[in-house]
Every structure is written in structure tokens, then in C-alpha cells.
C-alpha positions in Angstrom: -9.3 -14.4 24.4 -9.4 -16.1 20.8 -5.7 -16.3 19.3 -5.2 -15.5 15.6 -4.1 -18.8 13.9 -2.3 -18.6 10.6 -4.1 -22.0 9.3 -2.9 -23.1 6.1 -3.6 -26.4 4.1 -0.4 -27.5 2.4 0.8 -29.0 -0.9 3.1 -28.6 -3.4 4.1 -25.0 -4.9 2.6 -22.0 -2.7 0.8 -18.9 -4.1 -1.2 -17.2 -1.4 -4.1 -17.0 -3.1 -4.4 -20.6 -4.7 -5.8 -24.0 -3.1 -4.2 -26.8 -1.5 -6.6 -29.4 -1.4 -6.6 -31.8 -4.1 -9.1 -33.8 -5.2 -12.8 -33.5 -4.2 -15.5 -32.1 -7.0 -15.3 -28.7 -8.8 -19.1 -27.1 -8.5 -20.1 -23.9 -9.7 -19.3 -22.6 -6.4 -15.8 -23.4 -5.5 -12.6 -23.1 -7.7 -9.4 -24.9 -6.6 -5.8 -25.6 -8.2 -4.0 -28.8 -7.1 -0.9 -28.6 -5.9 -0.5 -24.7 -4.4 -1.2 -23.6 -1.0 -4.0 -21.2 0.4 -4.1 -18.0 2.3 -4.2 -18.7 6.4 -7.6 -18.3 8.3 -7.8 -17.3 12.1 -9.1 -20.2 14.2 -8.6 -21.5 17.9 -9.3 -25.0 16.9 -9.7 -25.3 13.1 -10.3 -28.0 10.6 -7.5 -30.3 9.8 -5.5 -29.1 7.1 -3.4 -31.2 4.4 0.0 -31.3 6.2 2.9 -31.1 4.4 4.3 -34.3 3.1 8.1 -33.2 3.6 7.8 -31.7 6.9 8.3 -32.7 10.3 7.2 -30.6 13.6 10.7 -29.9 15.5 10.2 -30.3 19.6 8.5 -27.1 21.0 10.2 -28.2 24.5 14.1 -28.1 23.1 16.2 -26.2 25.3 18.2 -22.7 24.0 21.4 -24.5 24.9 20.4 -27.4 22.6 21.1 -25.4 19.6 23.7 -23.1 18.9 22.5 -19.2 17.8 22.3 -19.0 14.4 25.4 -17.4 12.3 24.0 -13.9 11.4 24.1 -12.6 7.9 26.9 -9.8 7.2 26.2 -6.5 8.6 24.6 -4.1 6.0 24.8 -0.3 7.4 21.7 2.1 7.5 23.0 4.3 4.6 23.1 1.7 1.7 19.7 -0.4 3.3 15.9 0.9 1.5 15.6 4.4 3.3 11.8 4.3 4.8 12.5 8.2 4.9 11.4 7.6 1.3 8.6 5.6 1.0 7.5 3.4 -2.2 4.5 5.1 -3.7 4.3 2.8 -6.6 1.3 -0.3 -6.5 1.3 -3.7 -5.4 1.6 -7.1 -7.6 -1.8 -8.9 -8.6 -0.2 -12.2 -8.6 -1.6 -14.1 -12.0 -2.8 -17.4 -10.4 -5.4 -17.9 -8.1 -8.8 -19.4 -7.1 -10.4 -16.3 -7.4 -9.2 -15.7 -10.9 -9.4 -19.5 -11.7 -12.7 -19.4 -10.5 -13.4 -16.1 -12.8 -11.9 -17.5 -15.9 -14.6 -20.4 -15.8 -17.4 -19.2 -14.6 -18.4 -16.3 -17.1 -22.3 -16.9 -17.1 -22.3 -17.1 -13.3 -24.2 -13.8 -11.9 -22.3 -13.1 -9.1 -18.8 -13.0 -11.7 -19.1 -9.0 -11.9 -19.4 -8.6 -8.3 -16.4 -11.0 -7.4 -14.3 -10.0 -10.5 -14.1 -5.8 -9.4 -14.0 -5.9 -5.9 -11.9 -9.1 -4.9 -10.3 -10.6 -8.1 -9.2 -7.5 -9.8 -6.9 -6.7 -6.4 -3.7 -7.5 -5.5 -3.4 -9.9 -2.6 -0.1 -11.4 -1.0 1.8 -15.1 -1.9 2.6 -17.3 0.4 5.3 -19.6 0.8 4.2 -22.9 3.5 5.4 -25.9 2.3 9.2 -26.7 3.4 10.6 -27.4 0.2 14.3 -26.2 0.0 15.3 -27.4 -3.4 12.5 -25.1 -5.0 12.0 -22.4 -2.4 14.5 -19.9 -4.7 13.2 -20.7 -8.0 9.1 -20.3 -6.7 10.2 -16.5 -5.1 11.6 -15.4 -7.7 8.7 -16.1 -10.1 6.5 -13.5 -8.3 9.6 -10.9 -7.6 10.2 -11.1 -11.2 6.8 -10.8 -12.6 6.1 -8.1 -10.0 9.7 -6.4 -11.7 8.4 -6.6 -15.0 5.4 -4.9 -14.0 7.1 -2.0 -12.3 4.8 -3.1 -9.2 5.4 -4.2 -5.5 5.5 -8.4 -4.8 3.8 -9.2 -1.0 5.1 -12.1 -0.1 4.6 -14.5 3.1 7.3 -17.1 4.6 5.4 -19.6 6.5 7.9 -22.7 7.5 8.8 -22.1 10.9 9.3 -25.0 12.5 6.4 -25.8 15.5 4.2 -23.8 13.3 0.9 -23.2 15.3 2.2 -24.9 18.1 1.4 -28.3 16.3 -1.9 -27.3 16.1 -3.6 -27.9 12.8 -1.6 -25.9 10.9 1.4 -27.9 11.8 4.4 -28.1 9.6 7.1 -26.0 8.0 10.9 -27.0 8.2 12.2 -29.8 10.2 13.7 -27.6 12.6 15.3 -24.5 13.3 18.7 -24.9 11.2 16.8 -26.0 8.6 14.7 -23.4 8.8 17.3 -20.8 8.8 18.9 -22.9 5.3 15.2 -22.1 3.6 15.1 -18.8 4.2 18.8 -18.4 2.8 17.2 -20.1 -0.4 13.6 -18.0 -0.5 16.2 -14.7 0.2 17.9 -15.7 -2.9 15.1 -15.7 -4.9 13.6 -11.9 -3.5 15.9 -10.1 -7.0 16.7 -6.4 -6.8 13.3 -4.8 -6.7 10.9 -3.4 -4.1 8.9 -6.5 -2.1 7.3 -6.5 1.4 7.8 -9.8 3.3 5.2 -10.6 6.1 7.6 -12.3 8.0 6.0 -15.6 9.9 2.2 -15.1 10.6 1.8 -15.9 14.3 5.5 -16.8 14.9 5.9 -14.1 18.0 2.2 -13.7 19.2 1.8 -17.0 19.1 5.3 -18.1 20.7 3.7 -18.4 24.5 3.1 -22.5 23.6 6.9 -22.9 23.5 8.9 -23.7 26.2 11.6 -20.4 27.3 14.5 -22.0 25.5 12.6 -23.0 22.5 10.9 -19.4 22.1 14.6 -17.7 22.1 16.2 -20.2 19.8 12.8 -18.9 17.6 13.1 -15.2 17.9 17.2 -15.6 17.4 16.3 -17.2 14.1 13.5 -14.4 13.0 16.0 -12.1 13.8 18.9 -13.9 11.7 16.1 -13.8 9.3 15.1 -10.4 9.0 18.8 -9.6 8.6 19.6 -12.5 5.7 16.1 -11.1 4.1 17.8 -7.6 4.0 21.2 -8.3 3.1 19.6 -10.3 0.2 17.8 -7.3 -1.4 18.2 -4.0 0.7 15.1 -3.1 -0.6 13.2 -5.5 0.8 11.0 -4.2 3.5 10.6 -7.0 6.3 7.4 -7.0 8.9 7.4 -8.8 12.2 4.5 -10.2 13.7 2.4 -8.5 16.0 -0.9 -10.4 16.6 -3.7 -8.3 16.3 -5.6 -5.3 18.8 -7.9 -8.1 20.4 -5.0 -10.3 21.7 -2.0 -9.1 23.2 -1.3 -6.2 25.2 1.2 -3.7 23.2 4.1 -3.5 25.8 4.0 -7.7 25.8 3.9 -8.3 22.1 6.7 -5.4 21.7 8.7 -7.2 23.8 8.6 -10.2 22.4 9.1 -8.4 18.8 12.0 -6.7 20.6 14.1 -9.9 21.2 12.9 -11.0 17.5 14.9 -8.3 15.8 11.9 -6.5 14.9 13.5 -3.5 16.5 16.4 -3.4 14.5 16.7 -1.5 11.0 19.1 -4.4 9.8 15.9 -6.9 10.1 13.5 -5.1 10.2 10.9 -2.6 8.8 8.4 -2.8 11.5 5.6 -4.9 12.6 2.3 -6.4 10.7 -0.9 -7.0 12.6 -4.6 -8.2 11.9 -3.7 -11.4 9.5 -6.5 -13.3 8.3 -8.8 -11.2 11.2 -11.4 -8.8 11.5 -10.6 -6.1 14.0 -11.3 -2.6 12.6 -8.9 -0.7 11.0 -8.8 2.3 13.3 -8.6 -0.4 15.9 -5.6 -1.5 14.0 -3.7 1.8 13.3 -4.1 2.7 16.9 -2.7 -1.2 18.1 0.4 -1.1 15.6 1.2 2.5 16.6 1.0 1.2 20.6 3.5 -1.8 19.5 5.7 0.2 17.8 6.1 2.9 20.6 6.7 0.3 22.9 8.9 -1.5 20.5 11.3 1.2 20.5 14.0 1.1 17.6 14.3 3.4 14.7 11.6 6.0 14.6 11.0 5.0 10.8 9.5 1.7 12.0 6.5 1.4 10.5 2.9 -1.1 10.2 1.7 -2.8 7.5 -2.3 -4.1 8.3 -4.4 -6.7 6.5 -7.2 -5.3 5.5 -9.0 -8.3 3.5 -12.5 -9.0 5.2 -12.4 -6.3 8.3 -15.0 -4.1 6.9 -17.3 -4.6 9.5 -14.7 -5.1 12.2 -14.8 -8.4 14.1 -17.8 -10.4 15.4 -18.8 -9.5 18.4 -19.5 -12.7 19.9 -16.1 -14.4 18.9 -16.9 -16.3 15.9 -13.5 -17.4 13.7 -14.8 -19.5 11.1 -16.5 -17.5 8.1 -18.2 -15.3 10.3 -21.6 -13.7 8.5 -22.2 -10.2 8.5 -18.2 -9.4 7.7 -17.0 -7.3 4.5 -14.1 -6.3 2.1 -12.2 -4.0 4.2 -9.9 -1.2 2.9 -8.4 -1.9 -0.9 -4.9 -2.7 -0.8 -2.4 0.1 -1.2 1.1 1.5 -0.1 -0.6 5.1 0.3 -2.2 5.1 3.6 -2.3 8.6 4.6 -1.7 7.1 8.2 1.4 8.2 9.9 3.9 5.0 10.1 0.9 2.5 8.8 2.9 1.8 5.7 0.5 -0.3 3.6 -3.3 -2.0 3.9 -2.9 -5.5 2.4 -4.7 -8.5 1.9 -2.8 -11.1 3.4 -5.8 -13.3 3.6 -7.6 -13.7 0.3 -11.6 -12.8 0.8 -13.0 -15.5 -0.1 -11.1 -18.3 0.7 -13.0 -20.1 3.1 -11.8 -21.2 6.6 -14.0 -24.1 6.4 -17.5 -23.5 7.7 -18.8 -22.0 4.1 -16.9 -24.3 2.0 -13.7 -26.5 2.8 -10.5 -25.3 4.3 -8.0 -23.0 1.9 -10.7 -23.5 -0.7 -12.1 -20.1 -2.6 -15.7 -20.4 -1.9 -18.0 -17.8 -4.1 -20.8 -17.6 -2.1 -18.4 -16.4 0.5 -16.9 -14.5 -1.3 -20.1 -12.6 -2.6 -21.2 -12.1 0.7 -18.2 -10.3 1.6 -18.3 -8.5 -1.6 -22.0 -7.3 -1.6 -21.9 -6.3 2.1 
């Protein structure tokens, strides 16, 4: 079974739907900013990605006794957290930089601009946060929660610095090790403001936690959990989503009970689970997965699933294929008003587009691709 892999290239300040590779030419076919981080890609064994400079890969072998359990964040009670009894029916943030809309801006007399501006620029996709960078980490949150405030619209934002990121696979990186870690996220919480945001919590970080040794993998899920509760406590509207893989990789009851000793069960960390990040599995496939997990999961029966959407229109390959598969499509537009019972959004996590490195180079917005997708 092929394992989604949140693969990121990384540099500088992160914005899920910008590049990270520097250098290399601009054609009339790619569009890249230096300095920002792209949107993940599955693979099971991708192309190298630009690590990041800062970060070191903490030992996926260190023992739970090695580390002490993180200090949790001051209980915050049920009656004064976001009530999912109510759900935001508001829309989601268009984030102002990208490829996609750097790639718009300057390249008007292209003919596949109409196309790529209405059905994959003009949407709102999620920002991601990969590079381990404390001393910025609160200042570059809160310039997407603010502009999303002053827009009246809902921020999607990704953490991505957990240390022994893919396994120190190709996506390697993130913070230097697990107290660290737990220091960022105390500096991106600062940064979330007062208004609504959704944080997809760690792409990969529980379905992909079997590569780490027993200790390792519950010093991880105790610092998810701390987390989802320092995440809350921060903004109490915040709505937090733990990872749960996808429908073609684990079973429900195994994934829920991973999710289960990551906090994702609890309403003080957690508003459910997301599933189907940079993927292609069928959204029906998805909703019936994520409803599975979350029955399993136990918890709160508020609990809810978010599911990106981005390029599952077609579902997923049938013969396997990760990397810029052909024949895939722009799946469901993104929105907070499913109709679904407890599927709380469609988002695109992954930015269509943005190639995983067969159509153009990794993390870089590749129109051709993106056509494709588009015109399917």
C-alpha cells in the first residue's frame, strides 16, 4: 500500500501556495517566488526537496523516558471553547500570494490564463507553515489570520515542523526536536488572533508515525495533543484537525487509535480529524473513511472531518501512480458548507497545480499541470 507523504521543499517564509525553490529559469510555464514554501505532494519515494537550512532531524529511535511529557496548556472548559453545535457558515481566505496568482499576474496573453484564473487561482487554498523558524513563526501567522479578519473570511492554515518529519525521508526537517517543537507551536499559536481559522494539524504526523520507534511515537502524539490544547487555549475559536491518512491506507479502527492517544479525541485539542492531503481518493470514498475514523475515534459526538478536495476529481489512479498522475481533476471547490453530516469543510490543502515533480520541478506551480487538471 502507497503511504501519503506530506513532501515539501523548504525555504524561508511559508505560504502554502508559494514556491520554495530558488533559482533555476522562469519560462512561460512555471511561476515561482523565492524564499516561501510549497504545498506537500503524496509520494513513497519523491524527489529531493530543499531542506531546511535551520533544521535538524531529532532521532526517530529516542526512548519515551528520554523526554519528559510535555507541560500541557491551561485547561479551557467546553462552554467558553468554539461550540461545533454552531458551525461557521461564513467563506474561506484566498491568501494573496502565490504561484498561481504570481503566475497569473504575468502571464496575461497566455491562453490557458482564463482557464487557470476561474477555476484554480480565484479559490481559496490553505498556508502552510514548514520551515522551523521560531523567531518569525508568530509574526508570519498572524499575517494570514489578520488579512483573513479583515476580510470577514476563514484563514486555513498548516503546521508542518514536527521533528522526524516523513520519517527522514525527503521531506525531512521541521524543529530540532520535540521541546522545540512544542516552543514553535507556542509562537505560531500566538500569532492565530481572535478570529475563526482551521489548523490542519501535522500532515502525516499520526498515519505516518509506524517508522518511529514505540517511545518516540508517544513522546509525538503527547506533543500533538499538548498541541491541539495550546492551539485552543490560544484562540478558542480555532478549530484543530488531526491527521487521519487517507481511505486507501490505514484501516479506521488503527488510525483512530492512534488519533486517540494524539488528543484528537478530546474537545480541548481537538475538532476532529482531516484526511486525503495532497491525494486523490474520491470524495465519497472520503466522507465514508473520515466518518469510520471518527466512530472509532470515539470522543465528542460534534467531532467532525475536514477533506482536501484539490485534484481528486477523478479519484485516484488505479494503478498507483503518486507523481502528477494524468487523467486526475479539480475536485470539489473549497467550502465550509458541505451538506455532509460531520464533514465540516472540502479544502484544498494541496494547491492544483503545483507540481510533485514529474510535470515540472518539486513545490513548483507548473501550468500545464495545472491546465490539465483544470480542463478535465
Amino acid at each position: 500500500m502507497v503511504a501519503a507523504a506530506a513532501v515539501v521543499a523548504v525555504a524561508g517564509v511559508v505560504a502554502g501556495t508559494l514556491s520554495a525553490l530558488d533559482g533555476g529559469p522562469r519560462g512561460s510555464d512555471r511561476a515561482g517566488t523565492p524564499g516561501v514554501t510549497a504545498s506537500p505532494r503524496l509520494a513513497p519515494l519523491p524527489a529531493v526537496p530543499s531542506p531546511s537550512p535551520s533544521a535538524t532531524e531529532s532521532s526517530a529511535s529516542a526512548s519515551a523516558s528520554a523526554r519528559p511529557s510535555p507541560s500541557p496548556s491551561p485547561s479551557r472548559s467546553r462552554a467558553v471553547r468554539h461550540q461545533r453545535g454552531a458551525p461557521v457558515t461564513g467563506r474561506l481566505y484566498r491568501h494573496p500570494d502565490s504561484q498561481v496568482l504570481d503566475w497569473v499576474r504575468t502571464h496575461s496573453g497566455d491562453p490557458r490564463l482564463a482557464v487557470i484564473a476561474s477555476r484554480i487561482a480565484e479559490q481559496p487554498a490553505a498556508v502552510w507553515f514548514a520551515e522551523y523558524a521560531p523567531g518569525t513563526i508568530t509574526a508570519r501567522v498572524a499575517a494570514v489570520t489578520s488579512g483573513g479578519a479583515a476580510q470577514g473570511r476563514v484563514p486555513v492554515l498548516v503546521p508542518y515542523a514536527i521533528p522526524a518529519r516523513d520519517c527522514g525521508g525527503h521531506s525531512q526537517g521541521g524543529a530540532p526536536d520535540l521541546d522545540a517543537y512544542d516552543a514553535w507551536i507556542d509562537r505560531f499559536a500566538a500569532g492565530l488572533g481572535s478570529g475563526e481559522v482551521i489548523v490542519v494539524l501535522e500532515p502525516d504526523s499520526v498515519a505516518q508515525a509506524e517508522c518511529l520507534a514505540a517511545g518516540a511515537r508517544a513522546d509525538r502524539f503527547a506533543s500533538l495533543a499538548r498541541a491541539g490544547r495550546v492551539l485552543k487555549d490560544a484562540n478558542p475559536r480555532a478549530r484543530v484537525y488531526f491527521d487521519a491518512g487517507h481511505s486507501g491506507w490505514h484501516a479506521p479502527g488503527k488510525q483512530a487509535a492512534w488519533l486517540r492517544q494524539a488528543g484528537a479525541a478530546s474537545p480541548d485539542s481537538s475538532d476532529g480529524v482531516f484526511s486525503n492531503v495532497s491525494n486523490f481518493h474520491t470524495t465519497a470514498d472520503e466522507i465514508a473513511y473520515d466518518r469510520r475514523v471518527l466512530d472509532a475515534l470515539g470522543g465528542p459526538p460534534d467531532l467532525g472531518a475536514v477533506i482536501d478536495t484539490s485534484r481528486n476529481g477523478n479519484g485516484a489512479p488505479a494503478d498507483g501512480e503518486w507523481c502528477d498522475p494524468a487523467g486526475r481533476s479539480l475536485g470539489r471547490t473549497p467550502t465550509l458548507s458541505t451538506g455532509e453530516p460531520r464533514i465540516d469543510a472540502y479544502l484544498w490543502v494541496k494547491l492544483p497545480g503545483e507540481s510533485d515533480g514529474c510535470k515540472g520541478r518539486p513545490g513548483t506551480f507548473t501550468a500545464s499541470y495545472a491546465y490539465d487538471l483544470a480542463s478535465s
